[in-house]
C-alpha positions, -999 to +999 in steps of 0.1 A: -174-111-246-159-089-223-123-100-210-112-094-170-083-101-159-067-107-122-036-098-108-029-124-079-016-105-047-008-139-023+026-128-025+025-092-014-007-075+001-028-107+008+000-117+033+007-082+045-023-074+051-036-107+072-002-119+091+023-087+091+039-092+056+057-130+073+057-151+047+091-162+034+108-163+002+119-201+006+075-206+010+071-183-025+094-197-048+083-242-050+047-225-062+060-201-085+058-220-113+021-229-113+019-190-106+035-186-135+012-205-156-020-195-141-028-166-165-027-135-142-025-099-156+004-099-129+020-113-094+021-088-073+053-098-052+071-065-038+071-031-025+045-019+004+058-031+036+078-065+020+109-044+019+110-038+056+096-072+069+118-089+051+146-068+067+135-064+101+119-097+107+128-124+082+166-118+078+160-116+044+176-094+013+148-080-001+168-075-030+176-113-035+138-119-030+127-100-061+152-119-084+146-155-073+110-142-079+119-128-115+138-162-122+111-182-118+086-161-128+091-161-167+063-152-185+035-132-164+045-094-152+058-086-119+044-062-101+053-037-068+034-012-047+057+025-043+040+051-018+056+080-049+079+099-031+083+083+001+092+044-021+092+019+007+098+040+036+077+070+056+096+105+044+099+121+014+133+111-002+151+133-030+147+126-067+178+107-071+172+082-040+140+076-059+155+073-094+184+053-083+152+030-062+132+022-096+161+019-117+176-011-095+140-028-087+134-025-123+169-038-133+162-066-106+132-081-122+099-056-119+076-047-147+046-027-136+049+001-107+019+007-089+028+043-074+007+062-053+007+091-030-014+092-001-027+120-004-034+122-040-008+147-048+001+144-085+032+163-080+047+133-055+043+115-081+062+131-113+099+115-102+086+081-098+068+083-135+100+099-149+123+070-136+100+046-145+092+054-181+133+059-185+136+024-178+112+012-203+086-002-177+047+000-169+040+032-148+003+027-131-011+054-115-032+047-084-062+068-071-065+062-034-099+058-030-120+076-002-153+096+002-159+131+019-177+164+004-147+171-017-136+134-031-165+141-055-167+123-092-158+154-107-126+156-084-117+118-096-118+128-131-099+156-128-071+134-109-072+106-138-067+136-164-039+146-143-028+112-142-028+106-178-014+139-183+016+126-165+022+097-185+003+068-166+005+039-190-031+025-166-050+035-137-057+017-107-086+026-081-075+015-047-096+012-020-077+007+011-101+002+034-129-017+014-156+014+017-162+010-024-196-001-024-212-016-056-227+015-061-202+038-057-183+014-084-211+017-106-206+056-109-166+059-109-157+037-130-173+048-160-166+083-152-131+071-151-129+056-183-151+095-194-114+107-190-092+078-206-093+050-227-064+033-202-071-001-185-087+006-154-078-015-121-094-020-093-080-030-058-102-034-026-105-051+005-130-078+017-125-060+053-164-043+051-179-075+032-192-058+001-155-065-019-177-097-043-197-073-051-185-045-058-158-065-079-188-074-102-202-043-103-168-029-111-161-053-143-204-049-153-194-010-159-164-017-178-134-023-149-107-042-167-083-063-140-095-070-101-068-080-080-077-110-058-058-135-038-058-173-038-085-182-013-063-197+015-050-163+020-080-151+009-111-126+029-109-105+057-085-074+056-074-093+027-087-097-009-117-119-019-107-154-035-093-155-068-111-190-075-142-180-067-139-150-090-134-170-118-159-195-116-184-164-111-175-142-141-168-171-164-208-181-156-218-147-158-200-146-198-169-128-190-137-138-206-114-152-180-082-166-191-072-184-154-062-223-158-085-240-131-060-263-128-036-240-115-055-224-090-062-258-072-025-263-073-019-232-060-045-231-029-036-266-022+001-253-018-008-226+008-031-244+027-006-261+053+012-226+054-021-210+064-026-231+092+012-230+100+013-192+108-024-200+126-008-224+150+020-197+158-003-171+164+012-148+130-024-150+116-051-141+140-087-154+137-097-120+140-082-109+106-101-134+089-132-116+100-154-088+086-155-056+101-186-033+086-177-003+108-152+005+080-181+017+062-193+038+088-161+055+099-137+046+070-111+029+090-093+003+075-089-030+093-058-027+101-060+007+123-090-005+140-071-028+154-038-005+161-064+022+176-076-007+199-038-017+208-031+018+216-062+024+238-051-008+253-016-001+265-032+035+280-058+010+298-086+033+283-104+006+260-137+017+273-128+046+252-125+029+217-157+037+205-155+077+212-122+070+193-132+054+161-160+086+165-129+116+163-113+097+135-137+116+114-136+149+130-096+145+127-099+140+091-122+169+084-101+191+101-068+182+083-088+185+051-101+152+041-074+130+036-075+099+023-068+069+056-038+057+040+001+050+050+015+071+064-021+096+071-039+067+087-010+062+114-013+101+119-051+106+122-054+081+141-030+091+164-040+125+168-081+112+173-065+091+204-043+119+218-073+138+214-096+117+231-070+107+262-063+141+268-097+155+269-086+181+246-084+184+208-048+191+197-036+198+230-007+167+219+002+166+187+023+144+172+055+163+147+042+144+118+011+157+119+021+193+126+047+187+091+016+181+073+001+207+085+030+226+067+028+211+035+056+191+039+036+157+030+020+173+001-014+194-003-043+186+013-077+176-001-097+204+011-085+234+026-074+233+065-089+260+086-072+284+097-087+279+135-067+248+130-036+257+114-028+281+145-042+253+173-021+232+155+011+251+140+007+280+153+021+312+129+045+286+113+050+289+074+035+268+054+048+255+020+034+254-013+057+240-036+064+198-045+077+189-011+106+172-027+120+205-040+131+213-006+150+181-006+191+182-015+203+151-032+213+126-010+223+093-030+260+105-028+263+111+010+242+077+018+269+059-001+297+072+019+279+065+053+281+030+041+315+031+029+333-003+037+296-018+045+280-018+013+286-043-012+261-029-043+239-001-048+210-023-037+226-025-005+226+017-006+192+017-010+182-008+015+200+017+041+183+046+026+144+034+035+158+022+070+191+042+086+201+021+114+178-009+110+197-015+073+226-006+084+227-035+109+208-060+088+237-054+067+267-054+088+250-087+103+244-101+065+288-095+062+294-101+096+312-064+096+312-074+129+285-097+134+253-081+150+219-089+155+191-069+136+180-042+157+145-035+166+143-001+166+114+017+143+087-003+152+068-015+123+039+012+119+012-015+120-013+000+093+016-003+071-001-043+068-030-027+050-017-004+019 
């Protein structure tokens, strides 16, 4: 009998991604008990956009969440999302912000890293697996998952050997925007496991409506852990329903080691909150939805909706549709890459400037001329170079890790924060967000009291990694 296990995500991406990361540590920690003795793989809690909500929006120390978490949480794995190189934030930092990062989360209370790059770039990744293996702690390597003429089978196994190569202790296939159909699970996973014996992962979205299935597909060909979320918070841009997961795979003769009894406790717990952020307006009807246009054009949920807010604000909504048509084109021309923080804020950016303006690349946005340059890593596939010099013009373009251009910088962050910070968790916390952690903590001292700024809007997408 074939064992699955789940790692529960109510706590991290099942709330990001349907109400803008707003739940509250004070409504986590009177169910984390029964959490606890559920029988996940792992609660993912942390990391993705937690880190900033809880900075920017909830008044919250971050750092504080993750070890009332890790106190209550005594017997099943933490677990974090990291975007590799750029951690919580949206830049590359040096290799001793993100040493210093891993050490104190996994000092703090987290066992298993999920670290992933957005473009795929194995190199972004090789000072996140360093810091986490020196600390003694789970290193999984995630393959964002997409499709184009290049993300072929043959290029996934060639990343997962890469991957292993680099010490990944598992691998995890995420699929961002819920495009892994059943039958595209049916042919990667076991050419996955072709590569390694590692337990293999798998992470999707119930955005598109296909996530059920291709969940079972996933586990038929020899998937190991799905993560799923406890049905209140459950569908749409989020997860499908841990609950009904279970009772399906335990019929179908899989070994499933969740206590039923557990999961009633736990949905009956988040039931009221669901409604509660309802009522307010944090969760919108519409994220409960499916959208199967993300099949089509690969968007995730999440930047549909951003593309429409944009187009609103220009009052060109009647354009929304030629939009969602140049995400595509924008994507092959930057080489294919994969719609995920930070490159689905960019490409979608650059498909509306493009479409407002009536001209391709005529505006164009720095970040997107930066990774034109190499500086987020190497693309995919090639980029033209008809569109290097539309977009960059004779510009240089790197070749090398984009962190090796990068001076330390742990030092010099500390003595900005000279007579603020209190801990090297408060460092960091500065580090991912300058001025918006710099007043969160000056207001958390009252060094003199302030109110948190709300500069840097949240990049809304960010909801969806």
């Amino acid at each position: 009998m074939k064992r699955v296990q789940f790692t529960e995500t109510v706590l991290r991406d099942a709330h990001q991604s349907l109400m803008a990361t707003r739940l509250r540590t004070d409504e986590m920690l009177p169910i984390m008990e029964e959490l606890d003795r559920a029988g996940y793989h792992a609660l993912e809690c942390w990391g993705g956009a937690t880190f900033d909500a809880c900075v920017r929006y909830l008044n919250e120390d971050p750092w504080e969440r993750l070890r009332a978490i890790k106190a209550k949480a005594t017997k099943t794995p933490l677990q974090m999302l990291l975007r590799g190189q750029n951690l919580l934030g949206y830049r590359h930092y040096a290799d001793d912000v993100v040493e210093a990062f891993i050490t104190a989360a996994a000092k703090n209370g987290m066992d298993i890293f999920r670290i992933f790059d957005a473009l795929n770039d194995v190199r972004n990744l090789e000072a996140s697996v360093r810091a986490v293996k020196q600390n003694g702690k789970h290193a999984q390597l995630t393959i964002c998952y997409t499709t184009s003429p290049v993300h072929t089978i043959d290029y996934y196994k060639e990343l997962t050997a890469k991957m292993v190569a680099l010490g990944a202790d598992s691998i995890c296939v995420k699929d961002m925007a819920g495009i892994l159909t059943p039958a595209g699970a049916r042919q990667l996973i076991p050419a996955i496991k072709e590569v390694t014996d590692l337990p293999i992962e798998v992470h999707t979205h119930a955005t598109s409506g296909t996530s059920e299935l291709t969940y079972l597909a996933a586990v038929e060909v020899g998937a190991d852990i799905i993560d799923t979320a406890i049905s209140p918070m459950a569908g749409g841009t989020s997860q499908p329903a841990t609950e009904s997961l279970s009772v399906v795979l335990k019929e179908l003769g899989f070994q499933v080691d969740l206590n039923d009894e557990a999961l009633v406790a736990i949905s009956d717990y988040f039931k009221p909150i669901k409604e509660k952020y309802i009522e307010e307006g944090t969760l919108a009807p519409k994220m409960m939805g499916l959208e199967p246009k993300t099949l089509i054009y690969q968007v995730p949920g999440g930047m549909l909706s951003n593309l429409y807010s944009q187009l609103k604000q220009a009052k060109a909504e009647h354009l929304y549709e030629e939009v969602l048509k140049e995400v595509p084109r924008v994507r092959e021309d930057l080489g294919y890459p994969p719609l995920v923080t930070p490159l689905s804020q960019m490409v979608g950016t650059q498909a509306v400037f493009n479409v407002l303006t009536n001209e391709r690349y005529k505006m164009v946005p720095n970040e997107i001329k930066d990774y034109v340059r190499g500086k987020y890593g190497q693309s995919p596939a090639p980029i033209s170079p008809e569109i290097k010099d539309k977009i960059i013009g004779d510009d240089a373009v790197i070749s090398q890790r984009p962190a090796d251009l990068l001076s330390p910088e742990l030092e010099h962050l500390r003595q900005e924060l000279t007579g603020i910070a209190r801990s090297e968790e408060d460092v960091l916390i500065y580090a991912m967000f300058p001025q918006l952690g710099k007043d969160f903590l000056e207001a958390k001292y009252a060094l003199p009291e302030k109110t948190i700024s709300s500069e840097e809007p949240i990049r809304i997408e960010a909801r969806f990694v």
